[in-house]
N, CA, C and O atoms as a GROMACS GRO file, in nm:
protein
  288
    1UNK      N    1   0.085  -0.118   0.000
    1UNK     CA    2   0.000   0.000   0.000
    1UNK      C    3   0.089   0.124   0.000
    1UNK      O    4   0.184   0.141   0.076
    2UNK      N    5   0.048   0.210  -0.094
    2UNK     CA    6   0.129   0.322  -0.078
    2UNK      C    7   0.092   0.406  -0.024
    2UNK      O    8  -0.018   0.389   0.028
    3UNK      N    9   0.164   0.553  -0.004
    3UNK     CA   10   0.125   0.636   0.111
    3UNK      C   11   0.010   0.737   0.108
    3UNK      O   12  -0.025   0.813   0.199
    4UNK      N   13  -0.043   0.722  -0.021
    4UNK     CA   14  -0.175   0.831  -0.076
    4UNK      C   15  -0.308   0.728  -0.048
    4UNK      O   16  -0.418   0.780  -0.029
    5UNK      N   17  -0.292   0.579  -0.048
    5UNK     CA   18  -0.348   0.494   0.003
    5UNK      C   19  -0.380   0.497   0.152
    5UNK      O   20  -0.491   0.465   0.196
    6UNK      N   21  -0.327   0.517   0.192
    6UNK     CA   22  -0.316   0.491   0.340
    6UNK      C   23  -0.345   0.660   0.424
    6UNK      O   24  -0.406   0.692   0.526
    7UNK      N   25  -0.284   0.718   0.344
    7UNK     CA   26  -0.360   0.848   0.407
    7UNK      C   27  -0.510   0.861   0.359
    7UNK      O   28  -0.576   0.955   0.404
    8UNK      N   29  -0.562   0.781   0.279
    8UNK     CA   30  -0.685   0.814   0.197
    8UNK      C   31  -0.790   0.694   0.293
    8UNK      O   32  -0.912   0.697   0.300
    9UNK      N   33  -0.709   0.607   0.350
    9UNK     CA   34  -0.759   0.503   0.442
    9UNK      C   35  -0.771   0.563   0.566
    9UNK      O   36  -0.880   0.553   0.623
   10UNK      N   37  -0.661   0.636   0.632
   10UNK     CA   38  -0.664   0.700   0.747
   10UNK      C   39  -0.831   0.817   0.765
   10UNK      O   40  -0.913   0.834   0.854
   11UNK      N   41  -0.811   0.874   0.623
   11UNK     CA   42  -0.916   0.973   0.647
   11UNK      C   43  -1.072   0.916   0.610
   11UNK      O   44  -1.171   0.989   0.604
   12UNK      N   45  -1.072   0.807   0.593
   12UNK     CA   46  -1.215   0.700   0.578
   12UNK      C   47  -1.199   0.682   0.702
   12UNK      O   48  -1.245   0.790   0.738
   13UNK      N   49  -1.170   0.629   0.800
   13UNK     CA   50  -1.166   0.581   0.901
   13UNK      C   51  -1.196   0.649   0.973
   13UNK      O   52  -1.287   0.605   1.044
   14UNK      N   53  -1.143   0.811   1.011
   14UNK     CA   54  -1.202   0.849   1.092
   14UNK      C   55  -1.357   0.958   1.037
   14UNK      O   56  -1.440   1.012   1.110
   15UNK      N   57  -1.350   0.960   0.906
   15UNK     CA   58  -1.480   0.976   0.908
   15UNK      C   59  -1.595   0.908   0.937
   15UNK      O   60  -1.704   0.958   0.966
   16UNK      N   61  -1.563   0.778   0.927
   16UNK     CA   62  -1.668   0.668   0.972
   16UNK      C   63  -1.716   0.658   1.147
   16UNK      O   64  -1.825   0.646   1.203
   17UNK      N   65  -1.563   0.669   1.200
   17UNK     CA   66  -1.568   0.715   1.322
   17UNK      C   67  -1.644   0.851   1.436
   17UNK      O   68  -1.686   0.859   1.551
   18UNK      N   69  -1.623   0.960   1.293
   18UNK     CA   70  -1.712   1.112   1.348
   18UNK      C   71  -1.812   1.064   1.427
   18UNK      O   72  -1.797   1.062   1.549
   19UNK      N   73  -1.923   1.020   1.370
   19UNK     CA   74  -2.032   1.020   1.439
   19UNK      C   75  -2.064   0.959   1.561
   19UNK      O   76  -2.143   1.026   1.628
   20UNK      N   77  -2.030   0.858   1.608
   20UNK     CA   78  -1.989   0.787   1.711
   20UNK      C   79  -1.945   0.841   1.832
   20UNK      O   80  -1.994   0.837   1.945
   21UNK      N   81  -1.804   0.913   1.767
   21UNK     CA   82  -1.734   0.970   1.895
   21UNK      C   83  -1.766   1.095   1.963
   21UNK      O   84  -1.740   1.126   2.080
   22UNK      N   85  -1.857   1.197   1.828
   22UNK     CA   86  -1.956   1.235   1.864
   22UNK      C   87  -2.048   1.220   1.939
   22UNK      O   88  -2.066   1.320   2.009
   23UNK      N   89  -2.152   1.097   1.967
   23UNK     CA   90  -2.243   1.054   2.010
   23UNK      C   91  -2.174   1.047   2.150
   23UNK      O   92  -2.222   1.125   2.232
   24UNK      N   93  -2.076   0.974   2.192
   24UNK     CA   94  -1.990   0.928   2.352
   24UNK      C   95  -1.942   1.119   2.354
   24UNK      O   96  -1.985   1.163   2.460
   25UNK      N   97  -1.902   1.183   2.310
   25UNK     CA   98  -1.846   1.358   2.360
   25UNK      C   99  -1.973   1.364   2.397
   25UNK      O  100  -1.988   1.366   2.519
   26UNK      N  101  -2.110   1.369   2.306
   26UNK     CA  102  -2.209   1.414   2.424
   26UNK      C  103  -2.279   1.370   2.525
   26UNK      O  104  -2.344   1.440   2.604
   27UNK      N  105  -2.264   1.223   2.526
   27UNK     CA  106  -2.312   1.168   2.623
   27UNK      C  107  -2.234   1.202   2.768
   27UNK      O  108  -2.271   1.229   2.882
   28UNK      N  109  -2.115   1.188   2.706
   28UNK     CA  110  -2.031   1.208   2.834
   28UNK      C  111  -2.028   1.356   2.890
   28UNK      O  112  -2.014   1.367   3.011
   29UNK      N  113  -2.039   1.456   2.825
   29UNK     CA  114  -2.099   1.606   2.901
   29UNK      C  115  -2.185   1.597   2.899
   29UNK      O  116  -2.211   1.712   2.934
   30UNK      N  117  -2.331   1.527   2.880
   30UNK     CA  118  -2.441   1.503   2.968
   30UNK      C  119  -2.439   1.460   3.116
   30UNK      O  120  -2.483   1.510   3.219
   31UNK      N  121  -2.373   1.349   3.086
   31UNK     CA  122  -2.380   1.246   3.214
   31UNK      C  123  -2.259   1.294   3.304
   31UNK      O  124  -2.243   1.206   3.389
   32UNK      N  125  -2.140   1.427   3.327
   32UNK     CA  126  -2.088   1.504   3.362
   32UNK      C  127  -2.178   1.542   3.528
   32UNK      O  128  -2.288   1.586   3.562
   33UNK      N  129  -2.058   1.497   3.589
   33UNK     CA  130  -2.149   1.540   3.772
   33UNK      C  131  -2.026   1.646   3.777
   33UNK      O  132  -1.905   1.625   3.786
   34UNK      N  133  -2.110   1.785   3.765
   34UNK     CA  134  -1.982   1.930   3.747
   34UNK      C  135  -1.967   1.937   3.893
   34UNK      O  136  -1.858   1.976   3.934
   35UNK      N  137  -2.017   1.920   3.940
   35UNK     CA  138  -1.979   1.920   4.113
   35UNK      C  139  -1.906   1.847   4.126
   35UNK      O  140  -1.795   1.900   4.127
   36UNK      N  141  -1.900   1.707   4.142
   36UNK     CA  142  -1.789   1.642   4.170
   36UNK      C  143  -1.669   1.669   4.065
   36UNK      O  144  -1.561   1.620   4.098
   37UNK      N  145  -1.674   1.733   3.955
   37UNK     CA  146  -1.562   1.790   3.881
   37UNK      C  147  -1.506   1.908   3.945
   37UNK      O  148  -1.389   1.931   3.916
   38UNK      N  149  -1.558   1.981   4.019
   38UNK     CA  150  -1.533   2.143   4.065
   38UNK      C  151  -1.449   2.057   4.166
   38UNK      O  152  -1.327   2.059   4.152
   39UNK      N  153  -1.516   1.967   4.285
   39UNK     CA  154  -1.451   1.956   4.401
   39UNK      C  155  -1.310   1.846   4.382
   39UNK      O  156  -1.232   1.823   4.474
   40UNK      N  157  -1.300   1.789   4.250
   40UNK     CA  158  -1.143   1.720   4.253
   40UNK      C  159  -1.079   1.803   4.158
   40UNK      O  160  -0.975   1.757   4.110
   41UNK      N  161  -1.110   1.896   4.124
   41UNK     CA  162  -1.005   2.033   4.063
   41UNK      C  163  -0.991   2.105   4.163
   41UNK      O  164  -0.878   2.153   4.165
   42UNK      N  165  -1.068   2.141   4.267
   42UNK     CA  166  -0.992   2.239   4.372
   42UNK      C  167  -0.874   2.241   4.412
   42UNK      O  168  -0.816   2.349   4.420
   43UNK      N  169  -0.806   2.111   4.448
   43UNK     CA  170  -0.691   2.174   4.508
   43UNK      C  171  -0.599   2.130   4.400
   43UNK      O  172  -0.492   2.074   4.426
   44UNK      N  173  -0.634   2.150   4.301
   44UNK     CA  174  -0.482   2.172   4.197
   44UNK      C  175  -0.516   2.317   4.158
   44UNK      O  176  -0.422   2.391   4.125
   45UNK      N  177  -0.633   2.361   4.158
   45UNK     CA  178  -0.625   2.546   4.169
   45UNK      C  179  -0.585   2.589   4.305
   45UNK      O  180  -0.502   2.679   4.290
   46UNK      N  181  -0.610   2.563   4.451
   46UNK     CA  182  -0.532   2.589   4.501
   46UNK      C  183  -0.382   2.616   4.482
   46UNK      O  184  -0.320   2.723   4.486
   47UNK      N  185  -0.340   2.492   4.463
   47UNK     CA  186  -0.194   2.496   4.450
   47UNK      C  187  -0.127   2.523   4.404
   47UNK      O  188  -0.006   2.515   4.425
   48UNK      N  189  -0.203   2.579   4.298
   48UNK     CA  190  -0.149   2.680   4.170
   48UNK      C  191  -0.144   2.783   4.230
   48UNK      O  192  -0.040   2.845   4.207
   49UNK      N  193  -0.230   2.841   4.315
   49UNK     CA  194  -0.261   2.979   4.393
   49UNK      C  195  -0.165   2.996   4.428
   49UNK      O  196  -0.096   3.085   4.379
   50UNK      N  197  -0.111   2.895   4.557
   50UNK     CA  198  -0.017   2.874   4.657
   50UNK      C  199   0.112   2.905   4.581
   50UNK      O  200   0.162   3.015   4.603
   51UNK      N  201   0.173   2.824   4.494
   51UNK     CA  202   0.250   2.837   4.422
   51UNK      C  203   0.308   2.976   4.308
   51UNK      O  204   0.426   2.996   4.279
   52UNK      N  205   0.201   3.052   4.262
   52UNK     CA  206   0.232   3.148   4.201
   52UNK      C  207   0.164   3.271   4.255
   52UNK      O  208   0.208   3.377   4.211
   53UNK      N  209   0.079   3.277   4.328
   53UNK     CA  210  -0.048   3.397   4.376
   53UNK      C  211  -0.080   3.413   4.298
   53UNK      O  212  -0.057   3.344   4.199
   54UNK      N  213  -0.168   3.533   4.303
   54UNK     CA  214  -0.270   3.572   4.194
   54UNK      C  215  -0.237   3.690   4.149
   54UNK      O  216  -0.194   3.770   4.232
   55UNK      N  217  -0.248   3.734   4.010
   55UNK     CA  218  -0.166   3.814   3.915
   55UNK      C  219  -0.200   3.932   4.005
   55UNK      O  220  -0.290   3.942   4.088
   56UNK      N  221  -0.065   4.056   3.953
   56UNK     CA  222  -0.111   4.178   3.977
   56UNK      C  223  -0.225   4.257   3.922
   56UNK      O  224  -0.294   4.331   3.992
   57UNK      N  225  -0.245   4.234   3.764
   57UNK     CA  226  -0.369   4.262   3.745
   57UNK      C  227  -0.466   4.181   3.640
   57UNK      O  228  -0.435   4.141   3.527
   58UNK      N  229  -0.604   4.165   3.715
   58UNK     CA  230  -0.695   4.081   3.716
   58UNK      C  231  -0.695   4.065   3.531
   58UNK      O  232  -0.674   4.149   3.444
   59UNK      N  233  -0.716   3.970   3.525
   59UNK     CA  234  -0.710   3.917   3.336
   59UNK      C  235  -0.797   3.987   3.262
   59UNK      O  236  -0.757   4.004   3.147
   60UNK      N  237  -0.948   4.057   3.298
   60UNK     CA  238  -1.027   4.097   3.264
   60UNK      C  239  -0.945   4.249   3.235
   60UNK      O  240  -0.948   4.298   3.123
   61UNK      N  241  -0.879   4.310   3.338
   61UNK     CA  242  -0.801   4.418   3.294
   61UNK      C  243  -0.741   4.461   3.182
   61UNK      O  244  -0.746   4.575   3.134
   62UNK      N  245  -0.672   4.351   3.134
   62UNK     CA  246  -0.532   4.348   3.088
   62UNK      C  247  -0.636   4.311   2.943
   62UNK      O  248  -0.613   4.396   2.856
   63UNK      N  249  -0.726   4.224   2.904
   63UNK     CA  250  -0.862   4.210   2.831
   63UNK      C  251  -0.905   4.342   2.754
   63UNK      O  252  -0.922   4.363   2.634
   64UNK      N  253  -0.917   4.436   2.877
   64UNK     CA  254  -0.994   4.572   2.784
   64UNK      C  255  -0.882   4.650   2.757
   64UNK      O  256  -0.890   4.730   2.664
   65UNK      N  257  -0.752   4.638   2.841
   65UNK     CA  258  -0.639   4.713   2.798
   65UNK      C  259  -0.603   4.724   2.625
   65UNK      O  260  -0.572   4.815   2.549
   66UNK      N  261  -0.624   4.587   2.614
   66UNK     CA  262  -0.562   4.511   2.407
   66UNK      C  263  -0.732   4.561   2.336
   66UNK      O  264  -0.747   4.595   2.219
   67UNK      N  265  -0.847   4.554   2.439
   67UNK     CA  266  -0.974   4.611   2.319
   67UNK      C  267  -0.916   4.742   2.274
   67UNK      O  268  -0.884   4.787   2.164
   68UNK      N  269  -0.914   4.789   2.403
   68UNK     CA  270  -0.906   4.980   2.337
   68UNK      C  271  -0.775   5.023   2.266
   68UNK      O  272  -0.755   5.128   2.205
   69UNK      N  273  -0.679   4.903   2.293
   69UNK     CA  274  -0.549   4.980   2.176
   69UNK      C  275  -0.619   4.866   2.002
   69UNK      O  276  -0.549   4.840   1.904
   70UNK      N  277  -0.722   4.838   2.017
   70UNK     CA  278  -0.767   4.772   1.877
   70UNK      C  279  -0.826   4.888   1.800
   70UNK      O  280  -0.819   4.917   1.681
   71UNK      N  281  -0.903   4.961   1.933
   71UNK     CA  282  -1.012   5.072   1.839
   71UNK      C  283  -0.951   5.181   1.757
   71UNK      O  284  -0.987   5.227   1.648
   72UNK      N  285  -0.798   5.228   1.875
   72UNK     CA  286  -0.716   5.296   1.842
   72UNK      C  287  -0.701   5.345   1.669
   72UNK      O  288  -0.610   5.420   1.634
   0.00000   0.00000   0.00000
């Protein structure tokens, strides 16, 4: 098999695949308990905290700082 073959196989394959893995991405952010996701991410945001603090200025800042040099 040559390699225009096989890339032409690769991209059948996962088109056949789309829909499927589709179907399990949404099932699985359906069936998603965000609470028990929030409470075993906490303390790796903690510790990120701990580890670096929290910026001097807030992200939302620094956000409208780059809008208004766009309008410029």
């Amino acid at each position: 098999m040559d390699e225009k073959e096989l890339i032409r196989r690769w991209a059948q394959t996962w088109k056949e695949a789309g829909p499927e893995l589709e179907k399990i991405r949404l099932r699985e952010a359906r069936d998603e308990d965000t609470l028990l996701s929030l409470q075993l991410l906490a303390p790796a945001f903690e510790l990120a905290l701990a580890m670096h603090g929290p910026d001097e200025s807030p992200g939302m800042v620094e956000m409208q700082r780059h809008f208004a040099k766009l309008r410029r």
